[in-house]
N, C-alpha and C positions, 0 to 999 in steps of 0.2 A: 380438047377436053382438059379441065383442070380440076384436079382436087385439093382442099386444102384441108391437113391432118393438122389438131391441133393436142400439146402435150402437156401438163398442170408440169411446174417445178416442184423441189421434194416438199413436205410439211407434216405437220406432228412430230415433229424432231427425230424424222428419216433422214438418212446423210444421201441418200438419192431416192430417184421417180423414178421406175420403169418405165414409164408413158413417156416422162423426157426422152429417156435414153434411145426407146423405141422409136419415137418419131424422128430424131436426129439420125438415126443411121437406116431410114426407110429410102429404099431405090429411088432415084429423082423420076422415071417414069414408072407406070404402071398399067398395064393393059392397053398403052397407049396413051395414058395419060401424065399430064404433068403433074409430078405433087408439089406443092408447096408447102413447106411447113412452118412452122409458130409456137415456138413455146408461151403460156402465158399462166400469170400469177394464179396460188390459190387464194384468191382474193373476192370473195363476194361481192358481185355487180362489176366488180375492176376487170373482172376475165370474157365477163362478156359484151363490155364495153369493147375491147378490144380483138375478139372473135368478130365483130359486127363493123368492126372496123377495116378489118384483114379482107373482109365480105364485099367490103365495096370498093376495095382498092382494087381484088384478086381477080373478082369475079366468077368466082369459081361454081363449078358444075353440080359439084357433092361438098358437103361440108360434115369430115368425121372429126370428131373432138375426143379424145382417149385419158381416161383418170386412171388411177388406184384405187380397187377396194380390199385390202389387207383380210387374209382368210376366207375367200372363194379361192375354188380350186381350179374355176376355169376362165377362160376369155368369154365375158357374157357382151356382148351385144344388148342395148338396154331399150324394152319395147315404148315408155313412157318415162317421162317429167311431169313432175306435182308442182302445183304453184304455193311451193312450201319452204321458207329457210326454219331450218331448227337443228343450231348447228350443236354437236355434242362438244365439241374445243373448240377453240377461236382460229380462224385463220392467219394469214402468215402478218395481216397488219392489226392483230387483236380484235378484230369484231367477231360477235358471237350471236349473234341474232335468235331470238327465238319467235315461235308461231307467225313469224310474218311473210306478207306474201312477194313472191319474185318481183311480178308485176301487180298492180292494187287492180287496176284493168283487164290482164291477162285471164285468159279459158280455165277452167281449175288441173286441169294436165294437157298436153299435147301429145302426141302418138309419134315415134319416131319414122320417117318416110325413107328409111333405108332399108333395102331387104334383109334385114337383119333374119331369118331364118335360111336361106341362104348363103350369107356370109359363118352361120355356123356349121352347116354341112362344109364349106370350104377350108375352114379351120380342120374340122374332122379329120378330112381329105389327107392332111398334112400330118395327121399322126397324133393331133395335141387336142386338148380337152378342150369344148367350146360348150354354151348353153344360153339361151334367152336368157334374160334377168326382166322379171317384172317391175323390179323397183330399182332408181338410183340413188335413192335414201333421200337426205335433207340434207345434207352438204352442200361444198362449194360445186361439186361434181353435178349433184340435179340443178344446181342454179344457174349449171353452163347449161347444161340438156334443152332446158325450160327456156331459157332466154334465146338459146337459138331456132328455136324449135319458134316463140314467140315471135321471131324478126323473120322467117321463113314465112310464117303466115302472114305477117304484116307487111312486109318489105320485097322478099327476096321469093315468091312463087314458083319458078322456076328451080329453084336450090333445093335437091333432096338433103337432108341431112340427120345426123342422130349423133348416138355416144356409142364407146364401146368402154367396159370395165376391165381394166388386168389385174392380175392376182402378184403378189409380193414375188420380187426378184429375188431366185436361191440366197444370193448374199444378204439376204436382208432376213433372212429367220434361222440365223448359227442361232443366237439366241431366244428361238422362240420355237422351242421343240413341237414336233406335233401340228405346226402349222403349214398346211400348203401352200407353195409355190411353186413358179416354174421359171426356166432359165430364160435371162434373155434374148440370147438367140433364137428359143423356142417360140417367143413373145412375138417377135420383129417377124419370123417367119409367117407366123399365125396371122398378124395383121395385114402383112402382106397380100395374105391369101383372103383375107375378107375385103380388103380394098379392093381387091381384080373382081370378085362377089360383085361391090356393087356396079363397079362399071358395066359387067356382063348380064345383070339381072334388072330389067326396067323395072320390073314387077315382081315381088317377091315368092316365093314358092310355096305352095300349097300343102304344109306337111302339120304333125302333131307336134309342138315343143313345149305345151300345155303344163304348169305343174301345181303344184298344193301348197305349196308355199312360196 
């Protein structure tokens, strides 16, 4: 069994990514499984050009792809991608796209096929804040979701895969009081503990993570 974790480098003029940091220093096995990992741009179409590519080299079993969302407070596991770019700042090579869609072809969302309610009791487990996320906004971050999620249905059948969202690394809010985050170590743990989630869970769990917004 192989998994392959993939992590955005830093952007919006962060001097680092959690999601890097985190997949860089994730156990090379996990529940028996191999991870493989990947850091790749925040670059609109460029990242998941390259996810898709890692895809059919890897061949991998699961495919988890991990971003930043700057002020959530927890590790959200992300239930859907929109087939939507409408970026609020431009990514790391200046594009900024607005109202346009992922794929011109593509379903208008994809549903993520990772037990993502699951992986957040497992987070739980571990002491640290976890929650569903309904949405992964219009960023570069749903344009990974989408497009993998897109090549999974087209391509890759066999590949469970989704996104998981982290919250800002302690170092990253000296300046920005009143904002939540959480430590790395707490991060790399937590994901840890949703990876072993999905290898252990075919089928996701049956529980309430429902919310109103």
């Amino acid at each position: 069994m192989k998994i392959l974790v993939t992590g955005f480098e830093p952007f919006g003029g962060e001097a680092i990514n959690p999601a890097q940091q985190i997949v860089e220093s994730l156990p090379e096995t996990i529940s028996g499984a191999q991870v493989v990992k990947k850091i790749v741009p925040c670059v609109f179409g460029e990242a998941i050009k390259q996810v898709r590519q890692a895809m059919e080299q890897e061949r991998p079993d699961i495919v988890v792809c991990i971003g930043q969302s700057g002020g959530r407070q927890a590790i959200c596991p992300e239930r859907v991608a929109i087939n939507l770019r409408d970026a609020r700042i431009p990514d790391n090579r200046g594009n900024q796209p607005v109202d346009e869609p992922v794929f011109a072809q593509g379903e208008n969302a994809y549903f993520s096929t990772l037990p993502i309610k699951a992986m957040v009791q497992a987070i739980r487990q571990e002491g640290i804040p976890a929650q569903v996320s309904n949405t992964a906004g219009t960023y570069v971050c749903n344009d990974l979701m989408y497009g993998l999620l897109y090549h999974i249905h087209h391509s890759f059948p066999t590949i469970r895969g989704g996104f998981v969202h982290v919250p800002y690394a302690t170092c990253q809010v000296v300046d920005k009081p009143g904002t939540p985050s959480l430590s790395v170590p707490e991060m790399i743990k937590g994901i840890t503990a949703a990876l072993g989630a999905c290898m252990e869970n075919a089928q996701d769990v049956h529980t309430a993570e429902g919310a109103e917004h």
